[in-house]
TORGU-394547 format. One record per atom (N, C-alpha, C, CB): x, z, y; atom name. Coordinates in steps of 0.02 Angstrom, whole numbers, padded with zeros to 5 digits, m for minus. Glycine has a CB too. Layout:
% residues N
+--------+--------+--------+----+
:      x :      z :      y :  a :
+--------+--------+--------+----+
:      X :      Z :      Y : CA :
...
+--------+--------+--------+----+
% end
This chain:
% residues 121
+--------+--------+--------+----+
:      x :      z :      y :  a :
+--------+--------+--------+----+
:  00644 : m00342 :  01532 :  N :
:  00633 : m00351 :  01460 : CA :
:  00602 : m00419 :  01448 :  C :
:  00587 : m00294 :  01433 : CB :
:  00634 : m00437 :  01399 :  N :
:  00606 : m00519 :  01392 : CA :
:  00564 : m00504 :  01324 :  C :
:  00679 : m00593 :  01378 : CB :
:  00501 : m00534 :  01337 :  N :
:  00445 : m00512 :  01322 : CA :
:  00440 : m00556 :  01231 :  C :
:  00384 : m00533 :  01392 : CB :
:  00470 : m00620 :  01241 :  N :
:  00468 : m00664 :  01193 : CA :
:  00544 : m00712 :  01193 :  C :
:  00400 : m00707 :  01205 : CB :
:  00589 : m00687 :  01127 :  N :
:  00661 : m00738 :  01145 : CA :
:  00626 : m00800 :  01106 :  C :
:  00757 : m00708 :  01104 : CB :
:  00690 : m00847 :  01129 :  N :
:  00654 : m00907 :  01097 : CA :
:  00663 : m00925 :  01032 :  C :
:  00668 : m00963 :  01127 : CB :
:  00608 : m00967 :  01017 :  N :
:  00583 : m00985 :  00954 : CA :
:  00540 : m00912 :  00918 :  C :
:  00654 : m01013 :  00908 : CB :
:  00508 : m00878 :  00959 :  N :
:  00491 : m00817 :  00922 : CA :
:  00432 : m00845 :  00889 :  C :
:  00477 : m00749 :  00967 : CB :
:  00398 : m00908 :  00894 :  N :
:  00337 : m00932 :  00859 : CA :
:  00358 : m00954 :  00792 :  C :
:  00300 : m00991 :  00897 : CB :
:  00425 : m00954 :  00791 :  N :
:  00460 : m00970 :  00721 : CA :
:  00456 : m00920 :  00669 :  C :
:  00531 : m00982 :  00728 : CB :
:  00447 : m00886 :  00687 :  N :
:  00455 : m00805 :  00639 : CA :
:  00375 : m00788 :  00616 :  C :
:  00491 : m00721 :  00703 : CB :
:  00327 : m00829 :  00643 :  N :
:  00260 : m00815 :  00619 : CA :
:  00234 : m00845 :  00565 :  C :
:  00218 : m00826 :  00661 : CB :
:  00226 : m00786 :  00496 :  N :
:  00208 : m00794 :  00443 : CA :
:  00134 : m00827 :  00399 :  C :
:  00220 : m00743 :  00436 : CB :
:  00099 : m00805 :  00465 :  N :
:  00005 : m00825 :  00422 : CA :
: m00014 : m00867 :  00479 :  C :
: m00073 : m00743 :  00409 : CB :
: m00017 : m00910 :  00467 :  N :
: m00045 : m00988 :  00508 : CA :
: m00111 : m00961 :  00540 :  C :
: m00068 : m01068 :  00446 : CB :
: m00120 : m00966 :  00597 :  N :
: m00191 : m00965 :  00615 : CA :
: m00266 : m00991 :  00597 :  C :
: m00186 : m00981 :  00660 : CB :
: m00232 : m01066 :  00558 :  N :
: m00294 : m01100 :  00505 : CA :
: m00287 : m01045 :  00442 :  C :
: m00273 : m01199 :  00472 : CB :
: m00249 : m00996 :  00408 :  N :
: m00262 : m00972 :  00375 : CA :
: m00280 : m00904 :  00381 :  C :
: m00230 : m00988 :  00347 : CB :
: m00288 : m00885 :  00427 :  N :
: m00317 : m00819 :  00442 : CA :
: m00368 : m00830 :  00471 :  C :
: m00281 : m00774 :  00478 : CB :
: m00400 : m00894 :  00501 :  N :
: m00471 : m00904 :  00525 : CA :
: m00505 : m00894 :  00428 :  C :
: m00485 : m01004 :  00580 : CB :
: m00461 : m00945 :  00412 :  N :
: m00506 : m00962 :  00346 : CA :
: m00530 : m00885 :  00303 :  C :
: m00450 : m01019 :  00287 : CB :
: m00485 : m00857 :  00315 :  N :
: m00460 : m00784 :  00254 : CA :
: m00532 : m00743 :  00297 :  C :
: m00340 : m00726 :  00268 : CB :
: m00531 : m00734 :  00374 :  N :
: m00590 : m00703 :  00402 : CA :
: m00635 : m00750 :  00392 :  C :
: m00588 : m00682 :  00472 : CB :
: m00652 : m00776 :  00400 :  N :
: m00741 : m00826 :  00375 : CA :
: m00749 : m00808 :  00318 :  C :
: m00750 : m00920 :  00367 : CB :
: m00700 : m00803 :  00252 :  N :
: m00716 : m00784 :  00201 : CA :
: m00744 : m00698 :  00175 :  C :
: m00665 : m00809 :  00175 : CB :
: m00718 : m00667 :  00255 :  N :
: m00756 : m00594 :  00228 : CA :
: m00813 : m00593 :  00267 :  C :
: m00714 : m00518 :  00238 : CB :
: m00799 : m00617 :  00331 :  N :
: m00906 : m00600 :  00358 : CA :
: m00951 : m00635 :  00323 :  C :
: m00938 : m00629 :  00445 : CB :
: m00939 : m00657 :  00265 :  N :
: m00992 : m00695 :  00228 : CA :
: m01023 : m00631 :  00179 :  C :
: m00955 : m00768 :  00179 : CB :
: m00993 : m00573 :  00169 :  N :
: m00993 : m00520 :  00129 : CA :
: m01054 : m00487 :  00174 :  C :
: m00916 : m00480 :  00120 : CB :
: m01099 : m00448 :  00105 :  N :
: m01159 : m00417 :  00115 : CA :
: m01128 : m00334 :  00138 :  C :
: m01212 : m00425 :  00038 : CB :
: m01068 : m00345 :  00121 :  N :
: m01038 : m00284 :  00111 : CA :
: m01022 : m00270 :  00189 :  C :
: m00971 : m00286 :  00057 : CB :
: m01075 : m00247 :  00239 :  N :
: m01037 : m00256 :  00316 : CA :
: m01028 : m00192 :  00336 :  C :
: m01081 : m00296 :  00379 : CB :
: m01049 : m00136 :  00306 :  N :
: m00999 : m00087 :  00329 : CA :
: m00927 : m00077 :  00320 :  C :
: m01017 : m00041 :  00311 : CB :
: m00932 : m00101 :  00241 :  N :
: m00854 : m00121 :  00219 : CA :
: m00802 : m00136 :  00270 :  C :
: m00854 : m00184 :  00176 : CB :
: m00845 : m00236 :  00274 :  N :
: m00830 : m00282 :  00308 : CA :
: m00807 : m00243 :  00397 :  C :
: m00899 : m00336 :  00297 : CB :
: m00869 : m00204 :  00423 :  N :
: m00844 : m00170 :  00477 : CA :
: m00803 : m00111 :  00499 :  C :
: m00882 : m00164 :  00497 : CB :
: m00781 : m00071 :  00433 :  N :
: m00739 : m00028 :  00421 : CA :
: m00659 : m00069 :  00415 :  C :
: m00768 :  00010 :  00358 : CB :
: m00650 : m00121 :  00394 :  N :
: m00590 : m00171 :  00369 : CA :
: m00576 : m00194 :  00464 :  C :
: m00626 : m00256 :  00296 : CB :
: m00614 : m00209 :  00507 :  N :
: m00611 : m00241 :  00559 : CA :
: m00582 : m00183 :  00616 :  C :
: m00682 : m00273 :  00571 : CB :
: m00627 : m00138 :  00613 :  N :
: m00601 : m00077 :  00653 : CA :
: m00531 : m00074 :  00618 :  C :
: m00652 :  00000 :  00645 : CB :
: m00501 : m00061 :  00571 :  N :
: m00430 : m00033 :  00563 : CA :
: m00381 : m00070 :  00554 :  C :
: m00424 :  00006 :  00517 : CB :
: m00401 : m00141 :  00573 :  N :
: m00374 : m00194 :  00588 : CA :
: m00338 : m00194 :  00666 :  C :
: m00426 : m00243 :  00576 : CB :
: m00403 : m00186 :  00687 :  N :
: m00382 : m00182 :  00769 : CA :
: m00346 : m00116 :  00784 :  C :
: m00451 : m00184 :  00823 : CB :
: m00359 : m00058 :  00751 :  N :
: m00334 : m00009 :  00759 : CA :
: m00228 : m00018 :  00758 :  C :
: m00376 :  00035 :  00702 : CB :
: m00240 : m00030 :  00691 :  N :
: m00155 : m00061 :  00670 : CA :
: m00128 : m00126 :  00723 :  C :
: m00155 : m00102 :  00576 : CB :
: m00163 : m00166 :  00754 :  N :
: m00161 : m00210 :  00789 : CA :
: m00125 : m00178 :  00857 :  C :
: m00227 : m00238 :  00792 : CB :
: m00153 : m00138 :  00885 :  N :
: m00146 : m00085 :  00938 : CA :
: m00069 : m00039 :  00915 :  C :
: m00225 : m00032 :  00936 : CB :
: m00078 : m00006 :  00854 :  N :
: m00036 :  00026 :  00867 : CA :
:  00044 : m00025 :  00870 :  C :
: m00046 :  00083 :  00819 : CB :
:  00027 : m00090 :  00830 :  N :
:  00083 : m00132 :  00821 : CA :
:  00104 : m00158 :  00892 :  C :
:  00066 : m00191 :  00772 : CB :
:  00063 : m00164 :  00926 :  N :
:  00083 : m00195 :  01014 : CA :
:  00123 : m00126 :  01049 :  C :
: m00012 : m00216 :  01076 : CB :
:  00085 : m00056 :  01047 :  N :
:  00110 :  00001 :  01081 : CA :
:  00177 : m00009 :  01038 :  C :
:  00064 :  00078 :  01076 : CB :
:  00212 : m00008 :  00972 :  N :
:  00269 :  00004 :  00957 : CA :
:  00318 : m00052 :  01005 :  C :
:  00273 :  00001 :  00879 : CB :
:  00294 : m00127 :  00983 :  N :
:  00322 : m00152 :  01030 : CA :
:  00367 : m00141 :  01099 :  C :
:  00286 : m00169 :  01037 : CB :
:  00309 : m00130 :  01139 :  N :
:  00326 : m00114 :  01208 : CA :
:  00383 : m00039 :  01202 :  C :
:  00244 : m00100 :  01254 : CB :
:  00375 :  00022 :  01176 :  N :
:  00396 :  00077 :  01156 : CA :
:  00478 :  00074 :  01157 :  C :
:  00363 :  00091 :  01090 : CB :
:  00506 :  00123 :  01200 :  N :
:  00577 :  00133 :  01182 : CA :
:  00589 :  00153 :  01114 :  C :
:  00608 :  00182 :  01223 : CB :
:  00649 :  00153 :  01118 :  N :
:  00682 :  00185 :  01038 : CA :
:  00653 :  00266 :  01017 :  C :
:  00784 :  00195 :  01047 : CB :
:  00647 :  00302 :  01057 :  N :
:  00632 :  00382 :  01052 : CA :
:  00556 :  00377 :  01030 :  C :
:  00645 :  00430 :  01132 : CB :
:  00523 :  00325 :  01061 :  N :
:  00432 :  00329 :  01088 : CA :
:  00445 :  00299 :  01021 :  C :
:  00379 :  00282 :  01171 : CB :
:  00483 :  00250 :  00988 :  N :
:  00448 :  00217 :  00921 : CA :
:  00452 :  00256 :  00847 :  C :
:  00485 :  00145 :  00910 : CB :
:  00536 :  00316 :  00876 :  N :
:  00538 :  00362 :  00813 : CA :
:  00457 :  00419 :  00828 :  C :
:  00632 :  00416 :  00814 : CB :
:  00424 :  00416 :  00870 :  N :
:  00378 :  00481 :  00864 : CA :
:  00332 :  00459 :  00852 :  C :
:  00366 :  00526 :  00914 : CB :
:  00316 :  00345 :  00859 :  N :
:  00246 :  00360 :  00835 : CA :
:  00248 :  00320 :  00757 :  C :
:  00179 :  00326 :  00895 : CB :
:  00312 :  00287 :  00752 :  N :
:  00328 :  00266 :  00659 : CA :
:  00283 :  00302 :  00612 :  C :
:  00412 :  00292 :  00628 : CB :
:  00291 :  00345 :  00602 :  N :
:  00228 :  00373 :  00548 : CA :
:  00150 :  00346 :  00549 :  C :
:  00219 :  00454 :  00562 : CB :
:  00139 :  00360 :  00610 :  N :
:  00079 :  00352 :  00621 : CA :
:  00048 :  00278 :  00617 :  C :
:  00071 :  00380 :  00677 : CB :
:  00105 :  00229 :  00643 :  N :
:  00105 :  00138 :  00634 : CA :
:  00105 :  00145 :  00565 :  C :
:  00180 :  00083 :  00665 : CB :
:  00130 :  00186 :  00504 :  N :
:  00118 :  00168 :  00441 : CA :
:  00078 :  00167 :  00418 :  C :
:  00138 :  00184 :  00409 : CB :
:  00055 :  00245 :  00428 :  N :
: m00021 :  00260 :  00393 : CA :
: m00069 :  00221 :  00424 :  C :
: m00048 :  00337 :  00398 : CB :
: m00073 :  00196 :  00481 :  N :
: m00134 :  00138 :  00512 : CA :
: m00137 :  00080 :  00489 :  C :
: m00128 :  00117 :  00581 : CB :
: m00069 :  00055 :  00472 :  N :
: m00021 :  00012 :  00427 : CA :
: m00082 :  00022 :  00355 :  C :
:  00083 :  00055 :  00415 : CB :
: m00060 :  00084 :  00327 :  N :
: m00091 :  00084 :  00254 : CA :
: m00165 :  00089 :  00253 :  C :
: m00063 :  00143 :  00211 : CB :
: m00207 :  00112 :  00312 :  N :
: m00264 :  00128 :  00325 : CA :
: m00297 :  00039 :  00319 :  C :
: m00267 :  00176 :  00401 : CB :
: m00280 : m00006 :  00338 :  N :
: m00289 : m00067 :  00360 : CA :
: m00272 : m00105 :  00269 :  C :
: m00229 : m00087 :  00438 : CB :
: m00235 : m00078 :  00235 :  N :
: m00231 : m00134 :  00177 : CA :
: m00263 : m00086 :  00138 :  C :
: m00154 : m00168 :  00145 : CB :
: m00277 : m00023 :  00144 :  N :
: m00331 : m00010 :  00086 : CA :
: m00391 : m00028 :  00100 :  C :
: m00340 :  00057 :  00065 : CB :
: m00428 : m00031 :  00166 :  N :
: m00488 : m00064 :  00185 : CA :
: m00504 : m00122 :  00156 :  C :
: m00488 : m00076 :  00246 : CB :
: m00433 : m00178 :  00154 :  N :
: m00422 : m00233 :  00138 : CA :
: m00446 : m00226 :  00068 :  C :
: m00356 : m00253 :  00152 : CB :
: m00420 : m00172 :  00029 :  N :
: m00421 : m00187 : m00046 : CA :
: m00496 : m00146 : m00068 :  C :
: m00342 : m00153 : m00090 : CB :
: m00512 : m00109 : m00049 :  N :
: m00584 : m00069 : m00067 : CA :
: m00643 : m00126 : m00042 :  C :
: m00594 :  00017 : m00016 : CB :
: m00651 : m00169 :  00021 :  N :
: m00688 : m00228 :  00010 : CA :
: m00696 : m00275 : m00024 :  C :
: m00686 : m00251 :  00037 : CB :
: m00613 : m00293 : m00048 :  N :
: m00609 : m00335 : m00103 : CA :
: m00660 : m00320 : m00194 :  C :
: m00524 : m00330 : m00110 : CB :
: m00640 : m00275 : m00191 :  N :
: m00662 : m00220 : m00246 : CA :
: m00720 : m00231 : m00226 :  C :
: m00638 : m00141 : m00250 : CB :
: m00762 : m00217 : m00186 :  N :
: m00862 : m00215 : m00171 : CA :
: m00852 : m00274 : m00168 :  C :
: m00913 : m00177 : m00096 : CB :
: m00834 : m00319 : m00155 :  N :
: m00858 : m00402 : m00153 : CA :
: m00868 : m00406 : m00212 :  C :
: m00809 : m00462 : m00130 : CB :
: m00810 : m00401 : m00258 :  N :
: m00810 : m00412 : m00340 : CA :
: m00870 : m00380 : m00377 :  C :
: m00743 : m00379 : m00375 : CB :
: m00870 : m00333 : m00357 :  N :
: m00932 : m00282 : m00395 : CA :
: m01004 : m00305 : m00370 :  C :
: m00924 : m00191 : m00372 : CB :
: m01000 : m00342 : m00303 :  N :
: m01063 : m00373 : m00311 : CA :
: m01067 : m00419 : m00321 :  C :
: m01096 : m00374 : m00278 : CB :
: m01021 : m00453 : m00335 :  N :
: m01020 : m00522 : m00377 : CA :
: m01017 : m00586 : m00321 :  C :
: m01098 : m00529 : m00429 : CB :
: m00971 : m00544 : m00262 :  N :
: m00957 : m00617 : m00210 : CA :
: m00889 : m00602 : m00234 :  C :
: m00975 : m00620 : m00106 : CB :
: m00899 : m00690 : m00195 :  N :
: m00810 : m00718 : m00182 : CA :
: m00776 : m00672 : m00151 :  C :
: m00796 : m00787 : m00133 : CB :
: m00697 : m00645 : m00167 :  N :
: m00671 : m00614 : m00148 : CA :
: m00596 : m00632 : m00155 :  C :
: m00696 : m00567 : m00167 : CB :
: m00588 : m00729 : m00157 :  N :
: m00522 : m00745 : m00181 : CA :
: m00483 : m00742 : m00117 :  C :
: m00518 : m00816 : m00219 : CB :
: m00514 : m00719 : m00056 :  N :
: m00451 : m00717 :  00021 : CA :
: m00405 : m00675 :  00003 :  C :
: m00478 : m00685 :  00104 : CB :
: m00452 : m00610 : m00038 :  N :
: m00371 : m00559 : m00027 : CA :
: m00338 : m00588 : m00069 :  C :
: m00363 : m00471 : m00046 : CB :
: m00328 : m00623 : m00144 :  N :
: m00271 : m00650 : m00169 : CA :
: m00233 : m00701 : m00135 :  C :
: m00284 : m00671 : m00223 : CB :
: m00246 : m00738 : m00092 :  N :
: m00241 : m00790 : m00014 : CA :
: m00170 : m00741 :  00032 :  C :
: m00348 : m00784 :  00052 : CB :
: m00208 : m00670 :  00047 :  N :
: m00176 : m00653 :  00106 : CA :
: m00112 : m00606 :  00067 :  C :
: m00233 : m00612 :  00165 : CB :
: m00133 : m00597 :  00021 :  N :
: m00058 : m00582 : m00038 : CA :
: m00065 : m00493 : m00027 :  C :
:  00051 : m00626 :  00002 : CB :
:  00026 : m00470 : m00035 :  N :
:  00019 : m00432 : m00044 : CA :
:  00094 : m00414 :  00020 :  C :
:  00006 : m00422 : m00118 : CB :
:  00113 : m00457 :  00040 :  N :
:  00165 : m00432 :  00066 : CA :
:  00153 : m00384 :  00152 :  C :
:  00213 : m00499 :  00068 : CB :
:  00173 : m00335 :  00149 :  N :
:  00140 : m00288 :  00213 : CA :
:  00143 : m00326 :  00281 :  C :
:  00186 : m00212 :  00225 : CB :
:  00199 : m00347 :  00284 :  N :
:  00203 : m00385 :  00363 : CA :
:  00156 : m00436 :  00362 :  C :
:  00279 : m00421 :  00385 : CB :
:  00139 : m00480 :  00309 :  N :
:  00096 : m00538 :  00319 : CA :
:  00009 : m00514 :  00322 :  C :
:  00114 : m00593 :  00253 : CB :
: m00012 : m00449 :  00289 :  N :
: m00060 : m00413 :  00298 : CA :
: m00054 : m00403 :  00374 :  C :
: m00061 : m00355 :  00254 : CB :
: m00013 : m00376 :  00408 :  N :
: m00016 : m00351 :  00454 : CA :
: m00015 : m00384 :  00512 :  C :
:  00017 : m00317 :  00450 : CB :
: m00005 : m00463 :  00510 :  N :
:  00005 : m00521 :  00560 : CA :
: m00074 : m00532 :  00550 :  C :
:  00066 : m00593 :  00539 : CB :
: m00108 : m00506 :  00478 :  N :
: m00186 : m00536 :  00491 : CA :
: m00214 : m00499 :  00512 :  C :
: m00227 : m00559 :  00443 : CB :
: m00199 : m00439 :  00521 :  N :
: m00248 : m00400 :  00556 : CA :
: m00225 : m00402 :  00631 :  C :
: m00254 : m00323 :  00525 : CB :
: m00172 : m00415 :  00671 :  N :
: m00161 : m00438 :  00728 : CA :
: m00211 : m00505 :  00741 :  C :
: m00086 : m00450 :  00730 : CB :
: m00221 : m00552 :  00701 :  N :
: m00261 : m00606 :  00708 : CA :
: m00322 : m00597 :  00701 :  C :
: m00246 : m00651 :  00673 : CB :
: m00357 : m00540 :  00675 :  N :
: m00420 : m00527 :  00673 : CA :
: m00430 : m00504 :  00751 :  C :
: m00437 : m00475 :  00615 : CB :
: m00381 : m00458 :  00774 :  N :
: m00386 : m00430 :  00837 : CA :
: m00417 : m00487 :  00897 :  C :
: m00310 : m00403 :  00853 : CB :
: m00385 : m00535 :  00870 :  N :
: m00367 : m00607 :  00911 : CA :
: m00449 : m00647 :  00900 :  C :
: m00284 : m00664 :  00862 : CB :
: m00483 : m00628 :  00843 :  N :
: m00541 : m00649 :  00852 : CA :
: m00601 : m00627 :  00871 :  C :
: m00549 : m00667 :  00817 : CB :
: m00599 : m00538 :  00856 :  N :
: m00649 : m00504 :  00889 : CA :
: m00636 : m00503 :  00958 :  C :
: m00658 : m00439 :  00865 : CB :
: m00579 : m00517 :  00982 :  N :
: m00561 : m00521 :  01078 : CA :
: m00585 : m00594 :  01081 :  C :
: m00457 : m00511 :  01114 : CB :
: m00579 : m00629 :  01061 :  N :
: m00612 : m00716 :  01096 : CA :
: m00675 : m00705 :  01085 :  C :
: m00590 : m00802 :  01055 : CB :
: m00713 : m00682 :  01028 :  N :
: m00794 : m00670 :  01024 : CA :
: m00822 : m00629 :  01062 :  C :
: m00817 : m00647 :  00966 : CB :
: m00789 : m00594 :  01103 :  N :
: m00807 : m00546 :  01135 : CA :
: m00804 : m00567 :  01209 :  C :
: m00770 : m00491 :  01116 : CB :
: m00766 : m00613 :  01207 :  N :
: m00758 : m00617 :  01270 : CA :
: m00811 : m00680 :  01322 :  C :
: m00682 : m00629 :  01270 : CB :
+--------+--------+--------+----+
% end
């Protein structure tokens, strides 16, 4: 299995300068359970997006549902922080930044993955 065909860096939607920027703009939030509720189901969807990956055709029809709702678990986090930022009267212009389209949500929460693993490490 070829792991990456070529030019697959071509197909990547959210720039890494813009998903550093979009995360700096939420750990600035007082809101850190929020903020740490949004991170967990980030990585969570992050995970399940790599297991589909790797996954035959059979393994990806049984866990599809479940990549959605982790999928949807991850942009409502997204949007209920947004919402407490506003209500406490922080900046909250990243989520209009990271839009609305699902796959490009979902390349940022792969990139969040990408930053709690280098901080961690």
């Amino acid at each position: 299995m070829q792991l990456f065909g070529k030019n697959w860096f071509l197909k990547i939607n959210v720039t890494y300068e813009k998903a550093k920027h979009i995360f700096m703009e939420i750990n600035k939030t007082s809101r850190t359970q929020l903020r740490d509720n949004l991170i967990e189901n980030a990585v969570r969807y992050s995970e399940m997006r790599t297991q589909w990956y790797f996954a035959d055709r059979d393994k990806r029809i049984e866990i599809e549902s479940l990549r959605t709702s982790t999928h949807n678990s991850f942009i409502d986090s997204c949007n209920i922080l947004s919402r407490a930022m506003l209500a406490s009267q922080e900046n909250a212009d990243w989520r209009k930044h990271l839009g609305d389209d699902r796959k490009l949500i979902g390349d940022f929460a792969c990139y969040i993955n990408l930053f709690i693993g280098l901080k961690t490490a």
